[in-house]
N, C-alpha and C positions, 0 to 999 in steps of 0.2 A: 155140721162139719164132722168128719170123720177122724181127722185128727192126723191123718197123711199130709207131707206136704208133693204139694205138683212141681217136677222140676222144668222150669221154660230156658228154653235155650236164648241167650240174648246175641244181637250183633251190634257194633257198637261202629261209629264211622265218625271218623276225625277230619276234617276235611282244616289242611295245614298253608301257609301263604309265606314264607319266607324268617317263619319262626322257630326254628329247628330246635334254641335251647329249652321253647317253649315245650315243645311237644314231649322231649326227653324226659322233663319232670311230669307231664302228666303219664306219658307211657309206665315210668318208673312206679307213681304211685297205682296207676292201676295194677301193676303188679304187685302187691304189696297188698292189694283186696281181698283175697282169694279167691275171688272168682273162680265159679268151674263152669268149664262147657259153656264157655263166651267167644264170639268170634268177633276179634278185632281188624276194622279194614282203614289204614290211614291212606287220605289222599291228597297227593300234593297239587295242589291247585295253579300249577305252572310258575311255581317257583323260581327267583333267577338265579337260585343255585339250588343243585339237586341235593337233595337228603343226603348228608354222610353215609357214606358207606357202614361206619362202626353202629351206626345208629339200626342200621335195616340186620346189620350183621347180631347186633347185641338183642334185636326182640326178630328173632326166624318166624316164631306163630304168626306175626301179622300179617294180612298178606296188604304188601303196598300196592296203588298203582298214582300213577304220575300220567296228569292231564296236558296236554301241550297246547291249550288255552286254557286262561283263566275263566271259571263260568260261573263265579260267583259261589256263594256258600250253596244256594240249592242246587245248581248246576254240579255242583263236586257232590254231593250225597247221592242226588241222583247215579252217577255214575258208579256208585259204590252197592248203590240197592242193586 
């Protein structure tokens, strides 16, 4: 080993069901990581209320999207990869 470290870009995909206070603590602590050069994609998994606005407003890097079926956890990843 050379003694360099490799930097890998990670994406990270949250796929969310009607637990918005949930997501809020995890979003918060991964902010709180340092992570660099992470891309975050949360998806809401046809939720029967849409993500707070303050919530999409308070983390801009992430990019959301919002499925208009529920497809299950691998069906919502899928749609993020």
């Amino acid at each position: 080993m050379s003694g360099t470290l490799k930097v890998v870009r990670v994406t990270l995909i949250i796929v969310v069901y009607n637990e918005w206070k949930d997501l809020a603590r995890c979003l918060e602590s991964l902010a709180n990581t340092g992570l660099v050069d992470t891309e975050l994609i949360v998806v809401d998994n046809a939720s029967l209320e849409a993500c707070p606005a303050s919530l999409m407003t308070a983390y801009p890097e992430v990019t959301w999207l919002r499925s208009a079926q529920n497809m299950g956890f691998g069906g919502g990843n899928n749609l993020a990869a």
